[in-house]
Phi, psi and omega in degrees: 000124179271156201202160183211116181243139174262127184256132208256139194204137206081193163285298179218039170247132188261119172299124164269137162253122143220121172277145195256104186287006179273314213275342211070023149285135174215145137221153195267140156252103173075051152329058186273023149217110163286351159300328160306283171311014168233011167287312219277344169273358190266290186320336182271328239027088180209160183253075216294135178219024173186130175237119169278159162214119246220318161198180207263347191310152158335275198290009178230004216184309158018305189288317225303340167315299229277328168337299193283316158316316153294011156161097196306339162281335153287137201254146180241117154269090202212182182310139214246330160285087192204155158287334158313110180231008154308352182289190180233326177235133155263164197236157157254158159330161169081284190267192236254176158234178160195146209209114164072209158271015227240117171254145169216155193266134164276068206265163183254137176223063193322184170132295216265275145239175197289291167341344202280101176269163159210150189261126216216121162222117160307347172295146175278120186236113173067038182102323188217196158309167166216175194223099163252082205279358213000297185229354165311298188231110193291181140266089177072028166235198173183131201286151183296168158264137197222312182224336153218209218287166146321295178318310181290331180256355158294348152296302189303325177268351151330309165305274184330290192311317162294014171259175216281162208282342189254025196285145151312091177261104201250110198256196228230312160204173170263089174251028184285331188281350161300330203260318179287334191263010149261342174298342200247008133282328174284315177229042192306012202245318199295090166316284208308303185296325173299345145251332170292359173308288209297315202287310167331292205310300184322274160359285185286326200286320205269009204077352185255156172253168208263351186257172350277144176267153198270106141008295218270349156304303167307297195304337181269010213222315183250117190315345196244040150263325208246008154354302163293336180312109181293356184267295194296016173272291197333332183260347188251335169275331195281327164308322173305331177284007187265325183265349202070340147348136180280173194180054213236335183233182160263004142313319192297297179319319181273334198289345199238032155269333158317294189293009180257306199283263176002313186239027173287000000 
């Protein structure tokens, strides 16, 4: 039985565990600290024997030393074009991981950073697919550009966007109620966003985080999604006339919905 945890890190990055509860086997996704994880595997009793990594930042990687002295057996997976040189195994686009009984697909999601991967398995975790997307793709959000283009990452999310609507998305941190109040400026009039707001608030109000978040929620709800959405073009050319801004694609489109939030 796979079991899936969010380990709280930071101010606001959630380390993911998924565990095998026969065998005691886990894996971490994007450590940037180890004193959480090796708190939150002693308290389960498990044991790590595989760390994904998803891009090279600090706050993603951060743990992975001291992790691997304390368990000398574990394998670390991660990009193989990275400033990150820790791995143990590296991986390219394409290809499989494989965990457990568990396959996951290597997809490239520049953007964020050049370097920037996401592991994608059609296997069931928690009920559905899953996404461990680290900083790409947010809950009504979408990671800054830090290294590459607005394009590349209206590709990367494109990509995302084409997995199936019930996929799981577990993304890096919670940053979802920052991310709905600049969306619910760009789109106050959006009932839908304007109740998953009050559901968030709630959440966060109870102690719970907001991730992981459903696909097919992200596409009707989050603006850096909706690139094509004729209600968010409409609010992104008038913003692009305001800005000087281009507005001729949906690259275009999504590059000045960035660029809102950047300068929100």
């Amino acid at each position: 039985m796979l079991t899936i945890s969010a380990i709280p890190a930071f101010s606001d990055n959630y380390i993911w565990c998924l565990a095998d509860t026969d065998t005691g086997k886990a894996l971490i996704v994007d450590p940037g600290q180890a004193e959480p994880v090796d708190n939150f595997l002693e308290d389960h009793r498990l044991t790590l024997d595989t760390i994904l990594v998803t891009h090279h930042h600090p706050d993603h990687v951060g743990g992975i030393k001291a992790l691997v002295k304390s368990h000398p057996d574990c394998r670390v997976t991660g990009p193989a074009e990275s400033p990150f040189k820790g791995n143990t195994n590296s991986v390219h686009p394409g290809d499989e991981v494989m965990w457990e009984h568990v396959t996951f697909q290597v997809m490239s999601v520049p953007g964020h950073t050049l370097d920037h991967i996401a592991f994608y398995t059609d296997n069931d975790i928690a009920g559905r697919p899953a996404l461990f997307c680290g900083d790409t793709l947010f809950v009504c959000g979408c990671g800054r550009l830090f290294e590459g283009t607005a394009a590349q990452m209206h590709e990367s999310l494109k990509s995302l966007r084409e997995l199936p609507e019930s996929t799981g998305v577990y993304c890096a941190h919670e940053y979802t109620l920052a991310n709905l109040q600049f969306a619910r400026s760009w789109l106050p009039d959006d009932r839908e966003l304007e109740a998953f707001e009050r559901q968030c608030k709630a959440r966060r109000e109870a102690g719970e985080p907001t991730v992981p978040a459903i696909l097919g929620d992200e596409k009707r709800l989050n603006p850096f999604l909706r690139w094509d959405d004729p209600v968010v073009v409409k609010v992104a050319k008038q913003y692009c006339a305001s800005q000087g801004l281009p507005a001729d694609s949906d690259s275009a489109i999504f590059a000045a919905i960035r660029h809102g939030k950047d300068n929100f």
